[in-house]
C-alpha positions as CSV (number, residue, x, y, z in Angstrom):
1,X,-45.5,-3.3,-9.8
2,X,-44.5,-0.7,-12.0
3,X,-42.5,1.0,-9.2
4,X,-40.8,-2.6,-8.3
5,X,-39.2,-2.3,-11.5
6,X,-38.3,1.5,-11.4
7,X,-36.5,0.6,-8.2
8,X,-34.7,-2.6,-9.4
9,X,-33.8,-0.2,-12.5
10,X,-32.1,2.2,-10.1
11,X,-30.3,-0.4,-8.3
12,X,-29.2,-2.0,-10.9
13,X,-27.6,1.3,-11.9
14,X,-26.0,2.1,-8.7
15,X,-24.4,-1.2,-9.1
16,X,-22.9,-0.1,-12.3
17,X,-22.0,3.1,-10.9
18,X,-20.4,1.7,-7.8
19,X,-18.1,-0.9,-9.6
20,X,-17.0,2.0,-12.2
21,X,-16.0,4.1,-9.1
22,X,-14.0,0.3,-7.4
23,X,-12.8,0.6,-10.9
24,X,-11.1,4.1,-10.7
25,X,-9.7,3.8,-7.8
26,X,-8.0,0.5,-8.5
27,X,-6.3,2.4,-11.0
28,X,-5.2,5.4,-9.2
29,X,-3.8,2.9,-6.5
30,X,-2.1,0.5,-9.6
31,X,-0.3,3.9,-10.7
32,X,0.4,4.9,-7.3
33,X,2.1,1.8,-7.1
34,X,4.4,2.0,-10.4
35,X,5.1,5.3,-9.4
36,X,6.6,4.2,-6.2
37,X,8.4,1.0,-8.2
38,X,9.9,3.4,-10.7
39,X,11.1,5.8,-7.3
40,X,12.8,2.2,-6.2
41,X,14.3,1.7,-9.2
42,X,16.1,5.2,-9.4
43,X,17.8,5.4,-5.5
44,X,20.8,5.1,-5.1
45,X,20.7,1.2,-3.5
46,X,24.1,1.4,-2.0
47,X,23.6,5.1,0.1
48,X,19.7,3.5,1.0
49,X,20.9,-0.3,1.7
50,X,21.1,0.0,5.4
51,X,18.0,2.4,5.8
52,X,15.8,-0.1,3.8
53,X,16.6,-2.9,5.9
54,X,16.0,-0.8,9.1
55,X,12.8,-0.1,8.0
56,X,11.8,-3.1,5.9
57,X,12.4,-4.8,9.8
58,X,10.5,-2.5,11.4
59,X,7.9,-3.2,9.1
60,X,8.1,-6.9,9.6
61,X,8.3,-6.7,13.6
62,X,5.6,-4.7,14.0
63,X,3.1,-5.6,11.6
64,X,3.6,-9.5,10.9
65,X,5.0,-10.9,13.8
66,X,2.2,-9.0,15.3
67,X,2.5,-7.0,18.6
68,X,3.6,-9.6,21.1
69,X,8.1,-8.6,19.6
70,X,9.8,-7.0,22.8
71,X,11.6,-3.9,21.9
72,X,14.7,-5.3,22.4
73,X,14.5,-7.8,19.2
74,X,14.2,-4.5,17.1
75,X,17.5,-3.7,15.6
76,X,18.7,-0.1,16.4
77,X,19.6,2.2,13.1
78,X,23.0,2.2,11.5
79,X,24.3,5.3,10.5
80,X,25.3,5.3,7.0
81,X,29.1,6.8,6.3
82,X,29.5,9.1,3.5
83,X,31.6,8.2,0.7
């Protein structure tokens, strides 16, 4: 009996450890991610406009339409003209 409770000790401990790790690493990705909102933030929108939306459709035809989109519905990159 005595060892039942030695190993439902430990558990129980691994279970603590485990949710401080889920813990850590939710906040390494939520910095991650202000990081990368911050980068947004700072571009320069108007030079980056076109190349978003090439990729932000990319994005969308290939991962939530799913992979039934024909090639042809994916829009081909502008090219950006220097001011």
């Amino acid at each position: 009996m005595s060892e039942t409770k030695k190993t439902e000790k430990d558990f129980q401990e691994e279970l603590l450890l485990f949710e401080q790790r889920k813990v850590k690493a939710l906040e390494k990705i939520a910095n991650s991610l202000d990081a990368l909102t911050v980068w947004f933030e700072e571009i320069d929108k108007d030079e980056w406009s076109n190349r978003v939306q090439y990729y932000l459709a990319e994005f969308h035809n290939k991962l939530v339409k799913g992979s039934d989109v024909a090639q042809d519905d994916v829009p081909a990159p502008k090219k950006v003209s220097k001011k």
